[in-house]
LONULUM-229841 format. One record per atom (N, C-alpha, C): x, y, z. Coordinates in steps of 0.05 Angstrom, whole numbers, plus 32768, in hexadecimal, padded with zeros to 4 digits. Example, Ala and Ser with C-alpha at 12.3 -4.5 7.8 and 13.67 -1.06 7.14 Angstrom:
81087F8E809C/80F67FA6809C/81087FBE809C/81017FD3808E/81117FEB808F/81028001809D/
//
This chain:
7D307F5C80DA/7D447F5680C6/7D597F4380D3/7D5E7F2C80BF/7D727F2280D3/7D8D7F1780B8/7DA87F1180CA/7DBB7F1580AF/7DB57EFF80A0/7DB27EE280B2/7DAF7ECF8098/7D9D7ED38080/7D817EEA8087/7D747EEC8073/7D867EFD8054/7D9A7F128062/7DA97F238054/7DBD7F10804B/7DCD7EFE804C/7DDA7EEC8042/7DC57EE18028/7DBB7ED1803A/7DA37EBE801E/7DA47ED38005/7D947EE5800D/7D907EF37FF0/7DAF7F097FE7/7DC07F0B7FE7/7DD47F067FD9/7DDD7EF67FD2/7DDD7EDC7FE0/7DE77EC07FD7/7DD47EBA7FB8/7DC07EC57FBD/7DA57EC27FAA/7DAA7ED47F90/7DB87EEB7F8F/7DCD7EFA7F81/7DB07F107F7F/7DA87F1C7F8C/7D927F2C7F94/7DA87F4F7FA0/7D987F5E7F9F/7DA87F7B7FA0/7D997F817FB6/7DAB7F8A7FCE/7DAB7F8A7FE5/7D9C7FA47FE5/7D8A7FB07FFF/7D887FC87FFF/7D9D7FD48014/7D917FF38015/7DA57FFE8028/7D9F7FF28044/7D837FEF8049/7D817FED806A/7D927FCD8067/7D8D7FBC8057/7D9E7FA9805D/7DC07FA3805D/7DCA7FBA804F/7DE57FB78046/7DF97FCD8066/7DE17FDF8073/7DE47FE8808A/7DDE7FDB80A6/7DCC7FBE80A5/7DC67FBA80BE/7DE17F9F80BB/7DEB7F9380A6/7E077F7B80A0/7E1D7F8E80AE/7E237FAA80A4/7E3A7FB580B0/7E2B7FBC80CA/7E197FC380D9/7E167FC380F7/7E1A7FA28104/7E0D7F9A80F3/7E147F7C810C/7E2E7F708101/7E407F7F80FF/7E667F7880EC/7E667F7D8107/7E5B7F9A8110/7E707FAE8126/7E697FA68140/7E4C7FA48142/7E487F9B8161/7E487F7E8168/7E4F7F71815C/7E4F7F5A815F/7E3F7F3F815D/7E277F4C814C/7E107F32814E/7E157F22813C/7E1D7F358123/7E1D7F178106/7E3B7F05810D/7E3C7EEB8110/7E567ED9811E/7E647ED78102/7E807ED48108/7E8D7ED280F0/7E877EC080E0/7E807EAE80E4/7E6C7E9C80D2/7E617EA480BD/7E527EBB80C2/7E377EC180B8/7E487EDE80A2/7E5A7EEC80BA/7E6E7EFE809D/7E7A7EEA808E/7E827EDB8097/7E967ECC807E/7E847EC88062/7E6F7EBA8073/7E537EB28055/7E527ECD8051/7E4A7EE58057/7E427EF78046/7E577F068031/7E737EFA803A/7E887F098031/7E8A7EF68019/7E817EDA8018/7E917ECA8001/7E737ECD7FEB/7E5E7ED77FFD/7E427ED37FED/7E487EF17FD7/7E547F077FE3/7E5A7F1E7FCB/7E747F0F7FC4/7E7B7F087FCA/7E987EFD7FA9/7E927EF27F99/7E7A7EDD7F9D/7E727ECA7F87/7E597EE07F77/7E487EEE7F8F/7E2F7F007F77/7E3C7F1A7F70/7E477F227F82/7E557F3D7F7C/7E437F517F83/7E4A7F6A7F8A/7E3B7F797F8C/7E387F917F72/7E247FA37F6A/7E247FB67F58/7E347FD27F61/7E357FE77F55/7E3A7FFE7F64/7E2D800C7F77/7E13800E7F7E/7E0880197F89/7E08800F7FA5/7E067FF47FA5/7E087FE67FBC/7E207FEA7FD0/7E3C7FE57FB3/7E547FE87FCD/7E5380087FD4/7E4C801F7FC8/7E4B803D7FD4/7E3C80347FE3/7E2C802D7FF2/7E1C8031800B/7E21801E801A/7E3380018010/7E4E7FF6802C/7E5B8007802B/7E6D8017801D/7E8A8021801F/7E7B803B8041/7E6480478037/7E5D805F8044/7E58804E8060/7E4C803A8065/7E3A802D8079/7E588023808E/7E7480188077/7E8B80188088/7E9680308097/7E9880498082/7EA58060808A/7E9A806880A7/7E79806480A9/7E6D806C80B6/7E68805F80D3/7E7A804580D4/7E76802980E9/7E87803780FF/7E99804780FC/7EAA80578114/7EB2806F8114/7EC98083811D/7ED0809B811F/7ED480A58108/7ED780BC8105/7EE180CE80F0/7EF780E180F3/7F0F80E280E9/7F2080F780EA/7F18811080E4/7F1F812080F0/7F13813880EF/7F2C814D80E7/7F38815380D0/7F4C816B80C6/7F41817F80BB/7F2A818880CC/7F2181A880BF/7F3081BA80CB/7F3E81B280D7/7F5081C980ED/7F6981CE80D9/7F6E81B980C4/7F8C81C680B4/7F7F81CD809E/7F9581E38097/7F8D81F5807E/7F9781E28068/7F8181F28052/7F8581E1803E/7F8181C0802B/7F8281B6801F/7F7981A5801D/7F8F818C801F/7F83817B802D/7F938171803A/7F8F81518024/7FA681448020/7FA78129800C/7FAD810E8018/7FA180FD8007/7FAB80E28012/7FB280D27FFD/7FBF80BD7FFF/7FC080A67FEB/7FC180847FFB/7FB780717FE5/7FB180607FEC/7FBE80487FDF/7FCD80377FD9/7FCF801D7FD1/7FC780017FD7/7FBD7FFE7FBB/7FAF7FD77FC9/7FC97FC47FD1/7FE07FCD7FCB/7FF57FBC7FD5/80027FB27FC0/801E7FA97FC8/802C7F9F7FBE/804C7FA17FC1/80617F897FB1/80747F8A7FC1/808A7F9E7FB5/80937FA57FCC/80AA7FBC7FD1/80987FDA7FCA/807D7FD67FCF/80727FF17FCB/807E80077FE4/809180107FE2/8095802F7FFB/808E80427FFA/807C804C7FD9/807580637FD3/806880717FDF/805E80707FF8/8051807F8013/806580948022/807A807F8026/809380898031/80A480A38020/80A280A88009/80A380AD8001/809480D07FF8/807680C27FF2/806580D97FEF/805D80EE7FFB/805D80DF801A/805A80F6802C/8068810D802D/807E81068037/808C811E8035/8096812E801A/809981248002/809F812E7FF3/807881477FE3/806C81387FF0/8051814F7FE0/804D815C7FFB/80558154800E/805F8170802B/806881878022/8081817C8011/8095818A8018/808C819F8000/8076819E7FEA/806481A67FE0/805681C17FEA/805681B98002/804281D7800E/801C81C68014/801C81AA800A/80048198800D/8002818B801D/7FEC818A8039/7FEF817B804E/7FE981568045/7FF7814A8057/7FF4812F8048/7FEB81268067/7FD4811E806A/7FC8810D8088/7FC680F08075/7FDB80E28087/7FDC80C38078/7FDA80B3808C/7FC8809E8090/7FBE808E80A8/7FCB806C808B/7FD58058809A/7FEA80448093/7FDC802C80AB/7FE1801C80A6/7FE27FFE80B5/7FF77FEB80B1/7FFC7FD480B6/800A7FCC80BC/80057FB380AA/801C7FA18096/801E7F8B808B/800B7F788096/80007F67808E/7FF57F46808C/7FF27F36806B/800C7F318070/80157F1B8056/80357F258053/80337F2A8037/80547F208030/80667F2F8043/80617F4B8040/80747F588043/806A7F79805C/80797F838064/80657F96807C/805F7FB08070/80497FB8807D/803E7FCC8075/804A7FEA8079/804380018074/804C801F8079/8058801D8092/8049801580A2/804B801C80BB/805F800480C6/80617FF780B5/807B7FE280C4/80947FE480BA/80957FFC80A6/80AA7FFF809B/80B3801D80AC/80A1802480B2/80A6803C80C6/80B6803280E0/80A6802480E9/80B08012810B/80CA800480FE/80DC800C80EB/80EE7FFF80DF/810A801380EF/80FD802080F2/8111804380F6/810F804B811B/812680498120/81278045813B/8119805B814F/810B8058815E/80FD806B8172/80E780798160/80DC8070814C/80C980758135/80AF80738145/80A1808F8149/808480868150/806A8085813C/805B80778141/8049806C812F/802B80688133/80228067814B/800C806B815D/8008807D8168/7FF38091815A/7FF580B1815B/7FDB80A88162/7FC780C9817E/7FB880C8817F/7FAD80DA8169/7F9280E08166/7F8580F58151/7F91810D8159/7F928116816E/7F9D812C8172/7FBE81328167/7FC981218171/7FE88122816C/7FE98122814A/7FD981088140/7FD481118122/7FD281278116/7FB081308118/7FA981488112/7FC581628119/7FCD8167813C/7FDE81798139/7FF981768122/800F81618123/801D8165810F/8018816380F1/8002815A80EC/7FF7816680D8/7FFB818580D1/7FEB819680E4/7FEC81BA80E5/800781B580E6/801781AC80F7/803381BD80FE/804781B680E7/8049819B80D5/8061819D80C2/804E819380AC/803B819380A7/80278190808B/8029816E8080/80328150809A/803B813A8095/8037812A80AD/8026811980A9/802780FE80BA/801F80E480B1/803980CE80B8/802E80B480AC/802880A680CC/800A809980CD/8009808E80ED/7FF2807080EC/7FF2806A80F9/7FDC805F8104/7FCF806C8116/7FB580658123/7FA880758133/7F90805E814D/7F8E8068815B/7F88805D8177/7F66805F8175/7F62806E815E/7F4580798159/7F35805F8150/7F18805C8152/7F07804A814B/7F08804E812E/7F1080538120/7F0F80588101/7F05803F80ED/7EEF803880DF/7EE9802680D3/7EE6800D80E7/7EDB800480F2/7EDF7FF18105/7EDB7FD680F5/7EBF7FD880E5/7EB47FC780CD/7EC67FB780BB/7EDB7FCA80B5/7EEC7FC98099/7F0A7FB080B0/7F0C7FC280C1/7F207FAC80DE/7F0D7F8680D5/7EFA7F8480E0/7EF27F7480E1/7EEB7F5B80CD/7EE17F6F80B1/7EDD7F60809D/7EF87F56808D/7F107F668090/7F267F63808B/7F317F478094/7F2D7F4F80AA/7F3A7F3280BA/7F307F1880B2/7F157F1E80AE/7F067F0880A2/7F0F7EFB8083/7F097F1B807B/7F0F7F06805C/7F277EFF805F/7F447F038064/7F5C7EF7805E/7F577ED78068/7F497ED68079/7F487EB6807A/7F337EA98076/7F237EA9805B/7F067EA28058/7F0D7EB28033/7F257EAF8024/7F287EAD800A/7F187EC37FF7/7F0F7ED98006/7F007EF28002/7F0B7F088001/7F237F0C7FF7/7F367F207FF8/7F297F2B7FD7/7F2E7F1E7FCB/7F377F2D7FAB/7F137F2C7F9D/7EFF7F387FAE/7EE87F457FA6/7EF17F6D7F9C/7EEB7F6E7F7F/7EE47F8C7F85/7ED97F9A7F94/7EBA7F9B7F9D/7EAD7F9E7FAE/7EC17FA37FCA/7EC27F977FD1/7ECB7F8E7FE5/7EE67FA07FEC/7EF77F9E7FDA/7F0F7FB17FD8/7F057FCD7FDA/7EFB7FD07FC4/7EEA7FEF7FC3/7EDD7FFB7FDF/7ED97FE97FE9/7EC27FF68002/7ED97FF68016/7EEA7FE68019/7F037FE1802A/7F157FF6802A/7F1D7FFE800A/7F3280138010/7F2380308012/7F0A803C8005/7EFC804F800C/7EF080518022/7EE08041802F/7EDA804E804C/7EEE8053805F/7F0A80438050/7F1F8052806F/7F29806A8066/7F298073804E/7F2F808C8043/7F1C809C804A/7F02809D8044/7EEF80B08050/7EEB80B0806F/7EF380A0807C/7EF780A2809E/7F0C80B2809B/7F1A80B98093/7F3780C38098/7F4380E4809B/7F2680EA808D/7F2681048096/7F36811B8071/7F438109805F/7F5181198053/7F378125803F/7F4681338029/7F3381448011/7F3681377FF7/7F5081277FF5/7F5581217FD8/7F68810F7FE2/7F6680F37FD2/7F7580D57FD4/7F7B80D77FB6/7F9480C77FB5/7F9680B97F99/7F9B809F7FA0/7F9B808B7F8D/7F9480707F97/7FAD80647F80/7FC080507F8A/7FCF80447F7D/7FCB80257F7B/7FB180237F61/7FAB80067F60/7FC07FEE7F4D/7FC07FE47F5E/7FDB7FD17F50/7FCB7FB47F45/7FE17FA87F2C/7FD57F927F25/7FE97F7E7F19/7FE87F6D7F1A/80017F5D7F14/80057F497F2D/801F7F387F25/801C7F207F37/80147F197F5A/802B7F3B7F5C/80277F3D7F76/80177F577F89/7FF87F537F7E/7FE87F697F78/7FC87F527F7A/7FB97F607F87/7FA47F507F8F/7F8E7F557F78/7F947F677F64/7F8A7F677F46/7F9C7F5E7F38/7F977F477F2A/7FAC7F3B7F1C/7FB37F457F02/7F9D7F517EFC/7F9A7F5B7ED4/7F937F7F7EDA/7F9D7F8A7EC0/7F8C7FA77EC5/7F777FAF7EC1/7F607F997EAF/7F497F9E7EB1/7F437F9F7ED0/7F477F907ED8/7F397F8D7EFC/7F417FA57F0B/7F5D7FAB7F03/7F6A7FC07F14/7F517FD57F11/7F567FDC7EF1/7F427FFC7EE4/7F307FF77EF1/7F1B7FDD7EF0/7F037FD97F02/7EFC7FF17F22/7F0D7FE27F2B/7F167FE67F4E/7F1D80047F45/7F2A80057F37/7F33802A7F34/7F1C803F7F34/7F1180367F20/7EF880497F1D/7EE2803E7F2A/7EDE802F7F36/7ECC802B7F4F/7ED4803D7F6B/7EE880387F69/7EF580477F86/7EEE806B7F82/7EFB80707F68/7EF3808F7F61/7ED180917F64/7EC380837F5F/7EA7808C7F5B/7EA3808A7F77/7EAC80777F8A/7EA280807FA2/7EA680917FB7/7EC4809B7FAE/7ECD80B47FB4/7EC180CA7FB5/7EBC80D07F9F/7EB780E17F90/7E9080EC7F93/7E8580D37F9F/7E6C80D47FA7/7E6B80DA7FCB/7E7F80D47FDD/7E8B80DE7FEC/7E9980FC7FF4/7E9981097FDE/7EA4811F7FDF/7EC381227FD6/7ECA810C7FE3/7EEE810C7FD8/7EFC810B7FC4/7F05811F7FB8/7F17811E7F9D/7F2681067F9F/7F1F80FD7F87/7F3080E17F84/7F3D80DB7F69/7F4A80D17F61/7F5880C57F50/7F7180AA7F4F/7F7580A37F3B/7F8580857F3A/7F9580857F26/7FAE80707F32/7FC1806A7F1C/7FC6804F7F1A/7FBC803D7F0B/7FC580217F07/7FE2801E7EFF/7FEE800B7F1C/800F80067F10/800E7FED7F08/802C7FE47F04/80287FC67EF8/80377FB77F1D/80357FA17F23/80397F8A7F38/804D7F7A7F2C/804F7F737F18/805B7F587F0A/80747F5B7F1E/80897F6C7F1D/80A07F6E7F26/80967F847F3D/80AD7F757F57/80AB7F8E7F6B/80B67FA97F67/80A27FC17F73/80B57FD57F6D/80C87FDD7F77/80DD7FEA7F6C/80F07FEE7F7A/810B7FD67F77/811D7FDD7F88/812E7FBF7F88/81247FB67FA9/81207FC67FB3/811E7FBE7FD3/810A7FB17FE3/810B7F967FEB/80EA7F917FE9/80F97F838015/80E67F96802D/80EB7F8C8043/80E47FA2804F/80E87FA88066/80DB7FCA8074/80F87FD78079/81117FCC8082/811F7FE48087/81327FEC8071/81357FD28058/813D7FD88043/812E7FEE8031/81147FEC802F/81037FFD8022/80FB80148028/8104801B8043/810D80318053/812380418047/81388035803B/814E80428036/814D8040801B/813F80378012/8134803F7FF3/8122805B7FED/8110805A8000/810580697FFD/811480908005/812380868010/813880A1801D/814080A38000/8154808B7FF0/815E80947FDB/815480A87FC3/813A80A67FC7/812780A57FB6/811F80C07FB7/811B80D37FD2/812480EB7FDE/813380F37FD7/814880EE7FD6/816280FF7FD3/816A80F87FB0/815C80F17FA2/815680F77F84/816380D77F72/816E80CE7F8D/817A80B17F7A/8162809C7F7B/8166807C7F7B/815B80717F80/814A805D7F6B/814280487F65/813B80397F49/812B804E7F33/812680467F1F/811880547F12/80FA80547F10/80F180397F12/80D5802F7F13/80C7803D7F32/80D680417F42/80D480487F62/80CC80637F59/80DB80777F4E/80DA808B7F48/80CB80927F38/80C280867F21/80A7808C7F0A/8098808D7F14/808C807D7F2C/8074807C7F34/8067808A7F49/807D808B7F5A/807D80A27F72/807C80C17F67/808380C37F48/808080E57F42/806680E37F39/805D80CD7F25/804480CC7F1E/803180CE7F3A/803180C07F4D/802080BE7F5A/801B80E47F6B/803080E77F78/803880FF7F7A/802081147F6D/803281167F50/801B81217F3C/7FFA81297F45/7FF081117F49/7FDA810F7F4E/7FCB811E7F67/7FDC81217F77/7FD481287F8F/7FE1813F7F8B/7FF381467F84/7FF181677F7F/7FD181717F75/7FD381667F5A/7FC181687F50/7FA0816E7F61/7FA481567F69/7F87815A7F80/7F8681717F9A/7FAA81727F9B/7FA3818E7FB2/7F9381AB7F9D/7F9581B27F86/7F9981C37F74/7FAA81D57F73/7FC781CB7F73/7FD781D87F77/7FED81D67F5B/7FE481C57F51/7FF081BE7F2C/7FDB81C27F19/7FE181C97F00/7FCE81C57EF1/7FCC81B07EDB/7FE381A27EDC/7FE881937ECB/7FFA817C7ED5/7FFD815F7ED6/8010814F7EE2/802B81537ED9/8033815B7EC3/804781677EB8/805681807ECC/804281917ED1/804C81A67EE6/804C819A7F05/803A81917F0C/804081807F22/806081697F2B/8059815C7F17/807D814E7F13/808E815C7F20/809181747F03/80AC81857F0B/80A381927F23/8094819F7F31/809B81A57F4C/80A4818F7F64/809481747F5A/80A081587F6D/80C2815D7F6F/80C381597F4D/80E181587F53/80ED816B7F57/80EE81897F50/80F6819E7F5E/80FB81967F7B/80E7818F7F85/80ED818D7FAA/80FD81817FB0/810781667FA1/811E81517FA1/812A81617FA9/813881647F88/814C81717F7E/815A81847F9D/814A819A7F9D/815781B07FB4/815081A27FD6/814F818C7FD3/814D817C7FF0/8138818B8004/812281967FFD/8106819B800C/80FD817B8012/80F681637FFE/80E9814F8006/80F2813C801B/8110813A8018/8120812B8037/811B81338047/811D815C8047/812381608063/80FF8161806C/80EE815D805C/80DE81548068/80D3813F806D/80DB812B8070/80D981178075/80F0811A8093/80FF81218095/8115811C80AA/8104812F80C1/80F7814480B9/80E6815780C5/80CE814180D2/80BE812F80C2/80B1811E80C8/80B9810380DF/80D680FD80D7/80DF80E780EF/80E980F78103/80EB81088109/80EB811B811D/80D981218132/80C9812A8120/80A481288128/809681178135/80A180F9812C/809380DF813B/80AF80D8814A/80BE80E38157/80D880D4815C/80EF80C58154/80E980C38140/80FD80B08127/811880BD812B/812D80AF8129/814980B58127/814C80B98109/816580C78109/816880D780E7/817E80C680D9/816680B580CB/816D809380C0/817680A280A1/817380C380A0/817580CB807B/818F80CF807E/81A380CE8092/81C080E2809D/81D080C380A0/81C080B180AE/81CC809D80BF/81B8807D80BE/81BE8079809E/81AD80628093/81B1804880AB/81D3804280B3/81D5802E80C0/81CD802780DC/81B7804180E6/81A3803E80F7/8191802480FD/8186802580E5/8175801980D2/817B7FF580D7/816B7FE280DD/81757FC080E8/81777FBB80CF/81927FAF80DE/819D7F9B80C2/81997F7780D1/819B7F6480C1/819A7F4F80C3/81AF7F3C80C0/81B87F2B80D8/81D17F1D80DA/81E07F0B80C9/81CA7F0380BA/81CD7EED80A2/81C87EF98080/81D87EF7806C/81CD7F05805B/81DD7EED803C/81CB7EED802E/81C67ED68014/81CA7EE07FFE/81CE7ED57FE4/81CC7EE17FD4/81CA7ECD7FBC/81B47ED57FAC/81AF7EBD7F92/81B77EC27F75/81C37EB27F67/81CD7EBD7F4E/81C37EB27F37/81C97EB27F2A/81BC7EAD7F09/81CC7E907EFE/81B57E7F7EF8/81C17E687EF5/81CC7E617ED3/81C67E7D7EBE/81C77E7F7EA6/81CE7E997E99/81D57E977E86/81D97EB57E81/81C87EBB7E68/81BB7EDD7E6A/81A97EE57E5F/81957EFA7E68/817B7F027E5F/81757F1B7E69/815B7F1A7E71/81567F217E8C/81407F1B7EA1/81337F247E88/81187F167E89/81057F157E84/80E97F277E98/80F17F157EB3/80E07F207EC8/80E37F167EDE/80E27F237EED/80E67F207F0D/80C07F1F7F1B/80C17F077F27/809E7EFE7F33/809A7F127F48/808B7F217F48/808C7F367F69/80807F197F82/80687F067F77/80627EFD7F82/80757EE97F97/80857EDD7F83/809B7ECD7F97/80B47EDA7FA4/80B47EF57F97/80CE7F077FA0/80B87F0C7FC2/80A57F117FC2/80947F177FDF/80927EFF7FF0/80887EE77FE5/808D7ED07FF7/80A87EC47FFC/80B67ECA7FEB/80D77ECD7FFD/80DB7EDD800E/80D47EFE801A/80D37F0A8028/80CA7F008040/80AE7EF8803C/80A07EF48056/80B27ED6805C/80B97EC7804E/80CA7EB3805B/80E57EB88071/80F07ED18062/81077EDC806C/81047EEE808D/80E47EF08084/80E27F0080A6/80CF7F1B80A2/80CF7F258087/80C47F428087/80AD7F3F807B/80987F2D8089/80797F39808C/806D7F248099/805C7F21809F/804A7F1580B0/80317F0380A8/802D7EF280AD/801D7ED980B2/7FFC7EE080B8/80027EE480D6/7FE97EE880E3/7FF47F0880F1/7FE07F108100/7FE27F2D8107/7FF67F32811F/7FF67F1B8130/800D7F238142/80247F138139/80317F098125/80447F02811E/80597F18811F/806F7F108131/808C7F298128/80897F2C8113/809E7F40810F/80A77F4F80EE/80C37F5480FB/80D47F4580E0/80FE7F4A80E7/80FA7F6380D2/80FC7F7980D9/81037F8F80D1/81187F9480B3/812C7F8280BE/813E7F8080B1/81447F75809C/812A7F558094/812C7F47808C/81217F53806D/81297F3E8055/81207F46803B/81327F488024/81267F4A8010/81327F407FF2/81407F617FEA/81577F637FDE/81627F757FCB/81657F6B7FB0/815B7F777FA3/815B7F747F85/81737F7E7F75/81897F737F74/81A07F7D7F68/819A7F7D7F43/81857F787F39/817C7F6D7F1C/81647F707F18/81597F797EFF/813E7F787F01/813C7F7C7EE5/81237F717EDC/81147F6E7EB8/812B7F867EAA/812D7F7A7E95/81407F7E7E7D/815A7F807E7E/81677F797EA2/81817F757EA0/81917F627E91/81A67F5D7E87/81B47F467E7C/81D07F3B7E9B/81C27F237E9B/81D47F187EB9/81E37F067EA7/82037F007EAF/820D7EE97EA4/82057ED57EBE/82127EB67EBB/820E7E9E7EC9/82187EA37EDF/82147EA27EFB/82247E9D7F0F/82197EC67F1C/82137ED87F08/82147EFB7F15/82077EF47F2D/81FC7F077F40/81ED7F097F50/81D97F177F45/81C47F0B7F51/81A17F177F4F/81987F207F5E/81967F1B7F7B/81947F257F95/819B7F247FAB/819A7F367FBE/81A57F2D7FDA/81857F237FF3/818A7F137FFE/81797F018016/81867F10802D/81757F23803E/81737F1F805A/81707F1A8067/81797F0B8081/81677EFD809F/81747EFD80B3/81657EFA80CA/81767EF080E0/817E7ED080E6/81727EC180D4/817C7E9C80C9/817F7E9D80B7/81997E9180BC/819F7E83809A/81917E6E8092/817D7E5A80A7/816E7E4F8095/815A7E5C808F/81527E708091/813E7E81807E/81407E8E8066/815E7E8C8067/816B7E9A804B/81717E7F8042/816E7E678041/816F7E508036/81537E49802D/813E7E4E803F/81227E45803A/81157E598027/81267E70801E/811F7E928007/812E7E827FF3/81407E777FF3/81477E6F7FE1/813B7E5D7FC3/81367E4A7FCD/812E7E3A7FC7/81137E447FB7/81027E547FC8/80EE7E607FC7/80F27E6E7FB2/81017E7F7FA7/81057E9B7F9E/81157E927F7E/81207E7A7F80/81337E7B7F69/81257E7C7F4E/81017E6D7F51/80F67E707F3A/80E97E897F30/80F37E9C7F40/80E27EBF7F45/80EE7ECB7F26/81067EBF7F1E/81107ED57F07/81107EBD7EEE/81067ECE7ED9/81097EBB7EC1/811C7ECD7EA7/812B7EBF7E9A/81367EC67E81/812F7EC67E73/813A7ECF7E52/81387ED17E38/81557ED57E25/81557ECA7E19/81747ED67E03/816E7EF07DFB/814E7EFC7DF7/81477F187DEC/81457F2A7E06/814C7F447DFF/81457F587E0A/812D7F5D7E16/81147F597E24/80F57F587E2E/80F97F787E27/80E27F7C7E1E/80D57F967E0F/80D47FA57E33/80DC7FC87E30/80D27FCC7E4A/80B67FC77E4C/80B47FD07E68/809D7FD47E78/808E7FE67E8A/80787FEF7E84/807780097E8C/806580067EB5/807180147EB8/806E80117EDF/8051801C7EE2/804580347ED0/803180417ED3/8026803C7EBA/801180257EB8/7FF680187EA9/7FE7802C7EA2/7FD680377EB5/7FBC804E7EAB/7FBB80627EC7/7FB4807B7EBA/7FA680847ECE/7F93808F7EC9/7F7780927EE2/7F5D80987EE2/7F6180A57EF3/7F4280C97EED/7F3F80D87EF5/7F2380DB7EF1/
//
């Protein structure tokens, strides 16, 4: 067997078998097929696509390319959740500790930004003396010991999914279903949990642009879950606008605190109880999302979800950024853009509200690019506000002011008007079960 033959006939739009769809992810891992030869095979499924059957036996053939987390040692059923991304998403930061604080173990394995804006884990490294590079063990134990960990890990985990990643972002192979599907499920089934819920996003700044595509990816992901063993389920949000007002890692840090302690946007908050919901749900510990909710917010409310989360920056070393926000990097230079008309947002672009970010400093390029902590957009406005001429719309962070000059410029076409009121908009599209 050799891969160019396995290329040809997908290129040929022919249905791969398993021995072939397993010997592409062995020579991903040990090194024989040259990136060359992944790139062709990666752009050869975007153009034929693959069926269902095919990506379940990549998604398994990835899960299966390296280690496995092993949490049979904690009681109970232990949850995860997943997002395809998007900007000012912190609802991780968030979830954990608040479906902790539940009595539901949450083992959450995170990576780190490449594009607009940084990932879990760089919003974590946002928080001073914050550790984040946990071995399995250290995982696994505070897992048992406070029922909460957000980490990366030192473990061979998916090695396949490392590699093809890297690939597609530079070889225009990102926005395959397939491809996604097998991407975000085999690191979920490496991971050791019992039940994921998946927060597929769609909209501008969302690698599904429409919600047909999203639902697609939604219920593909569940079926392979779910043929996996893993309770699964999904909630399609909307992308158009970022969520939240906070879009940067240590601003969205302190959003996400707010958000704990029961304040905080509203759209931030719809979706984080919905999502929530779900994963109650999947522990079986609700019977209804309705009852689920109210225990989310119950925990607010009587401050169980902070203090676990403060219980959690404790855990990895983190200083107590929920007591003493101005811990937290701020940025020396700070901007602010206003409304050149008066009238009532229409919409705010998540897409260009994110490529002003990564201009400003808060995300990354290539993989060893810094990340300014500090850097990033506040949303003082957002869809259906009425701004007069001259209000403020947002604040620019950086450590240059010509970067908050070069966001500028960038960013001013991000918000559009109307004389009418824009009909709301709902944050939570569909959800599948």
């Amino acid at each position: 067997m050799r891969i160019f033959d396995i290329i040809d006939r997908k290129k040929n739009g022919n249905t791969l078998t398993d021995e072939e769809i397993r010997f592409f992810v062995k020579s991903v891992v040990d090194g024989s097929a040259s990136n060359e030869q992944i790139g062709a095979m990666l752009m050869a499924i975007v153009i034929r696509g693959m069926d269902e059957w095919e990506t379940e036996i990549l998604t398994q053939a990835m899960a299966e390319s390296g280690d496995r987390i092993d949490l049979s040692g904690v009681d109970g059923i232990k949850v995860d959740k997943h997002s395809t991304g998007g900007v000012g998403d912190k609802t991780t930061l968030i979830l954990v500790p608040l479906v902790a604080s539940l009595g539901i173990p949450v083992a959450k394995f995170s990576g780190r930004g490449l594009g607009l804006t940084g990932g879990t884990i760089d919003k974590l490294a946002s928080i001073p003396d914050m550790h984040t590079n946990l071995t399995e063990d250290q995982f696994v134990s505070q897992v048992k010991r406070i029922g909460a960990a957000i980490a990366t890990t030192g473990k061979n985990l998916d090695p396949c999914d490392k590699k093809l990643y890297a690939i597609r972002d530079v070889t225009a192979t990102v926005d395959s279903i397939p491809l996604i599907a097998s991407s975000v499920m085999s690191k979920k089934i490496a991971s050791g949990a019992d039940a994921v819920v998946l927060d597929v996003k769609c909209g501008s700044g969302a690698f599904m642009k429409d919600k047909r595509g999203a639902t697609r990816l939604a219920d593909l992901c569940i079926k392979i879950g779910r043929k996996a063993g893993l309770r699964t389920s999904a909630v399609i949000s909307d992308m158009d606008e970022p969520l939240g007002n906070a879009v940067g890692n240590s601003l969205e840090v302190r959003e996400a605190i707010e958000v704990l302690k029961g304040q905080g946007p509203s759209d931030l908050k719809e979706l984080t109880l919905r999502l929530a919901s779900h994963m109650v749900m999947l522990a079986g510990v609700a019977d209804s999302a309705e009852e689920a909710e109210e225990m989310a917010l119950k925990s607010i409310y009587e401050g169980r979800a902070i203090n676990k989360f403060r219980q959690l920056l404790r855990a990895q070393g983190g200083r107590d950024v929920t007591e003493h926000p101005d811990l937290l990097p701020g940025d020396k230079f700070k901007g602010e853009v206003t409304a050149d008309r008066d009238g009532y947002i229409s919409s705010v672009d998540a897409a260009s509200i994110g490529h002003a970010a990564a201009i400003l400093g808060a995300g990354r390029l290539k993989k060893e690019d810094p990340i300014d902590y500090g850097a990033g957009v506040y949303l003082c406005k957002k869809r259906g506000d009425y701004v007069k001429k001259g209000e403020r719309l947002m604040y620019l962070y950086s450590k240059s002011q010509k970067l908050i000059m070069d966001a500028e410029d960038d960013i001013r076409n991000a918000v559009s008007f109307s004389e009418q009121r824009p009909e709301d908009k709902k944050i939570v599209l569909e959800e599948r079960f």
